[in-house]
VOMAR-668431 format. One record per atom (N, C-alpha, C): y, z, x; atom name. Coordinates in steps of 0.05 Angstrom, whole numbers, padded with zeros to 5 digits. Example, Ala and Ser with C-alpha at 12.3 -4.5 7.8 and 13.67 -1.06 7.14 Angstrom:
// residues 2
FITOR    north       up     east   atom
FITOR   -00114    00156    00264      N
FITOR   -00090    00156    00246     CA
FITOR   -00066    00156    00264      C
FITOR   -00045    00142    00257      N
FITOR   -00021    00143    00273     CA
FITOR    00001    00157    00258      C
END
This chain:
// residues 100
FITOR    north       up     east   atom
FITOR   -00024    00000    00017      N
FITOR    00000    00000    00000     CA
FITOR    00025    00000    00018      C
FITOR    00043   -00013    00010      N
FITOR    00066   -00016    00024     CA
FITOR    00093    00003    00018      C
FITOR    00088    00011    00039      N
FITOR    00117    00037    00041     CA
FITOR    00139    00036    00046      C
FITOR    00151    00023    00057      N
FITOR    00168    00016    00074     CA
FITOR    00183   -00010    00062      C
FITOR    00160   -00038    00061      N
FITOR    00162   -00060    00062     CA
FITOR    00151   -00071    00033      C
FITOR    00159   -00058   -00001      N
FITOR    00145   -00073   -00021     CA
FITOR    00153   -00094   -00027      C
FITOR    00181   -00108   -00014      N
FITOR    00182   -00134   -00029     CA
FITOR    00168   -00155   -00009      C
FITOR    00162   -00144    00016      N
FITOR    00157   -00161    00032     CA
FITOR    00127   -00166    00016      C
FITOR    00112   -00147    00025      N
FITOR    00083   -00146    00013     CA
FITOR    00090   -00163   -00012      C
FITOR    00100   -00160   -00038      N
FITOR    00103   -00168   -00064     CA
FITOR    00101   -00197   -00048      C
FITOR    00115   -00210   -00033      N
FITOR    00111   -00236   -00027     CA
FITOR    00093   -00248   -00021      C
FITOR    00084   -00233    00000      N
FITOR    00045   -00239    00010     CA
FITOR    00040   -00244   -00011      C
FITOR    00035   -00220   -00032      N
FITOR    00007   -00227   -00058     CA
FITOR    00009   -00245   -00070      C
FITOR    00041   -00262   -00073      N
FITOR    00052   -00276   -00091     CA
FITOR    00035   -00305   -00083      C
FITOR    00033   -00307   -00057      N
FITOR    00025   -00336   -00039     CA
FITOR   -00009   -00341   -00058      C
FITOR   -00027   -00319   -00074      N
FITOR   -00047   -00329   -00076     CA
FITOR   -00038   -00343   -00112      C
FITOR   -00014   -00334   -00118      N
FITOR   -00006   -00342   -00146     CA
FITOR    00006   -00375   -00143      C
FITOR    00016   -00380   -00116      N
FITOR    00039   -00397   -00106     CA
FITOR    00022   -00424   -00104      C
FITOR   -00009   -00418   -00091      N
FITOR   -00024   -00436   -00077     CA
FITOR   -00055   -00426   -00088      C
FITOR   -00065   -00422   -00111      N
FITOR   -00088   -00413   -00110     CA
FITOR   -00105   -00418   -00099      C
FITOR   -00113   -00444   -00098      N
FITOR   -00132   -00467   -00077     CA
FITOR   -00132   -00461   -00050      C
FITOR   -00110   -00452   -00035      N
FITOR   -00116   -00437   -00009     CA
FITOR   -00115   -00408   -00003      C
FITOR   -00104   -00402   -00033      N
FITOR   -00097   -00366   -00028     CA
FITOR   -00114   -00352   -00045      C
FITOR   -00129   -00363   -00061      N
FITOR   -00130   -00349   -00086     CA
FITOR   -00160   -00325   -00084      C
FITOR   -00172   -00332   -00058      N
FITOR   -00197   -00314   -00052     CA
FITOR   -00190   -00292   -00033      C
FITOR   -00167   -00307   -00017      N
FITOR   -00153   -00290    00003     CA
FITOR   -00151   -00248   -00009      C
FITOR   -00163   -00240    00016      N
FITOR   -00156   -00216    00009     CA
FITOR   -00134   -00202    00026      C
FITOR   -00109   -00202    00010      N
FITOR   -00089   -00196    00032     CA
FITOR   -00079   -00164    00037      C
FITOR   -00104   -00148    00025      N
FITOR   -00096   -00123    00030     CA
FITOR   -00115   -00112    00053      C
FITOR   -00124   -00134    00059      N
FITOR   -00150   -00126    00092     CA
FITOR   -00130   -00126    00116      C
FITOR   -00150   -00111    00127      N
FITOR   -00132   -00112    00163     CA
FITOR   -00139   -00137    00175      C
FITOR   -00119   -00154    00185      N
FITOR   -00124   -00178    00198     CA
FITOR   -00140   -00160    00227      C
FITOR   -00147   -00183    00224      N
FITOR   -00177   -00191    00253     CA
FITOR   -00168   -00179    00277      C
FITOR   -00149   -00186    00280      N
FITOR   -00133   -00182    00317     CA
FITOR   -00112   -00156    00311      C
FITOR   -00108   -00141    00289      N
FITOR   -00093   -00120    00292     CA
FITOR   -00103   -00086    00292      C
FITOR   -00090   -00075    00307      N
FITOR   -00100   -00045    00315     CA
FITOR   -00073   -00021    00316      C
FITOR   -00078   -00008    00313      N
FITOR   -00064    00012    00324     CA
FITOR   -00072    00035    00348      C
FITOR   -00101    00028    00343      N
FITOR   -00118    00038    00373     CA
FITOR   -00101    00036    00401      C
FITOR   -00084    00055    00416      N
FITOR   -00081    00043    00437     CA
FITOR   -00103    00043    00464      C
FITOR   -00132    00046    00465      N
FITOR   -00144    00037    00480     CA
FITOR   -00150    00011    00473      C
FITOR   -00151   -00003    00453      N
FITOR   -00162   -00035    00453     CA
FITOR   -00142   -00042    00465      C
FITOR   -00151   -00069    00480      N
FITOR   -00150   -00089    00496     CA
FITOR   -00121   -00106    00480      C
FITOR   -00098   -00113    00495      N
FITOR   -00070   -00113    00485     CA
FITOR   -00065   -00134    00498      C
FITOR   -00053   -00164    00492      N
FITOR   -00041   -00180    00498     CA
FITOR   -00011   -00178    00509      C
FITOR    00005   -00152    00487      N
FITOR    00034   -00147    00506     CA
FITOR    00036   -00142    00525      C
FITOR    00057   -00150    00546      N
FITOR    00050   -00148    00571     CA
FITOR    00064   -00118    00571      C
FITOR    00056   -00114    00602      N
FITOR    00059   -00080    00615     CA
FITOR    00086   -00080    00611      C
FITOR    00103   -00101    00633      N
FITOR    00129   -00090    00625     CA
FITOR    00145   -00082    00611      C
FITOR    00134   -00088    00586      N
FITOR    00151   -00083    00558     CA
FITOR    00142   -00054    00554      C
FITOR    00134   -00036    00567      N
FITOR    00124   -00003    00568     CA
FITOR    00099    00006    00563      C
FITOR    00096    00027    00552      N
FITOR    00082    00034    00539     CA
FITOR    00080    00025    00504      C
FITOR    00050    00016    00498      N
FITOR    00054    00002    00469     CA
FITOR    00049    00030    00449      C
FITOR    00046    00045    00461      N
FITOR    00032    00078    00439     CA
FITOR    00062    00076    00423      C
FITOR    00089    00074    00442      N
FITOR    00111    00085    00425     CA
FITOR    00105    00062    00402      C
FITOR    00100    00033    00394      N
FITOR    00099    00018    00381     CA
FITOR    00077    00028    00363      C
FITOR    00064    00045    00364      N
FITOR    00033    00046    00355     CA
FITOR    00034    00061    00336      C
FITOR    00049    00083    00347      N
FITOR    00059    00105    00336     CA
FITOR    00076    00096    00308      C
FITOR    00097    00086    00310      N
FITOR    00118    00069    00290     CA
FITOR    00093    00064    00266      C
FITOR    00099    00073    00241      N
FITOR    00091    00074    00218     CA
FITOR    00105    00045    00203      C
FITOR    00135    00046    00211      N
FITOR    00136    00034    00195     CA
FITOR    00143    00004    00207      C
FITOR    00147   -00001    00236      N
FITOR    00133   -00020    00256     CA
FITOR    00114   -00035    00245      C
FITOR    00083   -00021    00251      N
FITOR    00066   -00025    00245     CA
FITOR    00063   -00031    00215      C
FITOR    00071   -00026    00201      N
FITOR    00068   -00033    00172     CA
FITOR    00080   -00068    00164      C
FITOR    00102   -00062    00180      N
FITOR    00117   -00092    00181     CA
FITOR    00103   -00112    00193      C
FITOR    00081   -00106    00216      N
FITOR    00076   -00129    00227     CA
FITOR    00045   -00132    00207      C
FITOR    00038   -00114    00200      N
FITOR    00009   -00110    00191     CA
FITOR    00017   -00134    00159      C
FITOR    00040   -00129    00153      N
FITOR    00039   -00148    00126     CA
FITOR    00058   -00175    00139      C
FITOR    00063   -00183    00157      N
FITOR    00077   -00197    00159     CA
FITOR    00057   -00216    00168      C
FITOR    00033   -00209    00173      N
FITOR    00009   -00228    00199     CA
FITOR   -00004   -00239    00166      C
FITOR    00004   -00236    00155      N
FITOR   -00004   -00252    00128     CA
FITOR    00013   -00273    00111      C
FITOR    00031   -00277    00122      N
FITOR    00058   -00283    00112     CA
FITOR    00062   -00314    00124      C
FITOR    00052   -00331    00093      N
FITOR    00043   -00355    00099     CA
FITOR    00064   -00378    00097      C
FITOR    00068   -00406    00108      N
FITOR    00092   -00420    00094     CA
FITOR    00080   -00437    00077      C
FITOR    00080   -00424    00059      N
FITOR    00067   -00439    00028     CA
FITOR    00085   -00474    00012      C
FITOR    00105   -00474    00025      N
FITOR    00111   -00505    00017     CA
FITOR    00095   -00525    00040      C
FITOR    00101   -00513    00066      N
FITOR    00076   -00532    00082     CA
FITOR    00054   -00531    00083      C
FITOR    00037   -00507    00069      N
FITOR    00005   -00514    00065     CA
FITOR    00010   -00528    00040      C
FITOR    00019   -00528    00019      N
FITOR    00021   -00547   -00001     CA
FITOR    00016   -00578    00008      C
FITOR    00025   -00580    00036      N
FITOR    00023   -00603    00038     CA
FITOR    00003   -00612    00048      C
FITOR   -00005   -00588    00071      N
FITOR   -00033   -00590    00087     CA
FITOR   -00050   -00592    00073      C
FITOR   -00054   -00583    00049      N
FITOR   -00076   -00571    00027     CA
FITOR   -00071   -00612    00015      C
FITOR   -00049   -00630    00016      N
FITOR   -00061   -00653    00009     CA
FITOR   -00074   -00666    00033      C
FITOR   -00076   -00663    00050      N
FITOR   -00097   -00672    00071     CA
FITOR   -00117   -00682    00068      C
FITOR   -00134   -00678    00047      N
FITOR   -00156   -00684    00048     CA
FITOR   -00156   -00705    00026      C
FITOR   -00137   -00713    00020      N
FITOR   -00135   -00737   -00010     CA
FITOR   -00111   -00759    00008      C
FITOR   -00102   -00750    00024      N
FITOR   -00076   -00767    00041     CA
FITOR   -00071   -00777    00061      C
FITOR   -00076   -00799    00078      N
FITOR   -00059   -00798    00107     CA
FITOR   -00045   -00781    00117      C
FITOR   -00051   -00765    00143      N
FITOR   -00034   -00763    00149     CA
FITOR   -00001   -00773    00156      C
FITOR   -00010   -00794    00165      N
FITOR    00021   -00813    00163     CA
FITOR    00031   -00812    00142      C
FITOR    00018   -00814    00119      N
FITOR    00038   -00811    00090     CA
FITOR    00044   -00782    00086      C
FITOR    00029   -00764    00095      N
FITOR    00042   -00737    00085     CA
FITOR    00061   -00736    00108      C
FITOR    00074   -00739    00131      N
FITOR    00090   -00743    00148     CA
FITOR    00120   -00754    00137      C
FITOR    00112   -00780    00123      N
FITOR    00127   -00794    00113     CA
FITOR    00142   -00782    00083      C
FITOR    00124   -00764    00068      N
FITOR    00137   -00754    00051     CA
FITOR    00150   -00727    00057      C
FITOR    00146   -00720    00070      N
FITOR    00159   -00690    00090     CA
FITOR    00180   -00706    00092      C
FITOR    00192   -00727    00107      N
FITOR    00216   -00739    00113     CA
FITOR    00235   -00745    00100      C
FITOR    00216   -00755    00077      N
FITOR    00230   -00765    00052     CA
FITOR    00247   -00737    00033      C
FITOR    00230   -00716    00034      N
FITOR    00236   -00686    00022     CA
FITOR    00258   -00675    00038      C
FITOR    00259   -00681    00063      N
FITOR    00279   -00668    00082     CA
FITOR    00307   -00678    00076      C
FITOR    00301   -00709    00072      N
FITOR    00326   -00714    00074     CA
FITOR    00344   -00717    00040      C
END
């Protein structure tokens, strides 16, 4: 549950309403794969940036990145999601066409 961050979260959940076809089994109240607050696992940040415990520690840090690693751009999978009915070159071409 989101403490800190409900409208953010409110947005996540919104993405399986937005896109059912890619969101709609999605369970977006799980812990993504690569996140911890463990500070003995194995950490991609580098050393210099300190010690990561003070980050680990952060409740509401951690809360933000924990819903944010879900936080999809749902007008471009809209489009990726036509991929499989489209050229690429035509979905390219209609991106361009939308942009401009």
């Amino acid at each position: 549950m989101a403490h800190y961050y409900p409208e953010l979260a409110a947005r996540v959940a919104r993405q399986a309403e937005e896109l059912p076809e890619l969101y709609g089994d999605f369970d977006f109240e799980a812990t993504p794969e690569r996140f911890t607050t463990d500070p003995d696992d194995r950490s991609a940040l580098p050393s210099r940036l300190g010690d990561r415990a003070k980050y680990l520690d952060n409740p509401r840090l951690m809360e933000l990145v924990h819903t944010a690693t879900f936080l999809a751009d749902v007008p471009a999978d809209r489009v990726a999601a036509l991929s499989s009915r489209y050229p690429v070159s035509e979905l390219i071409d209609l991106v361009r066409r939308v942009c401009r």
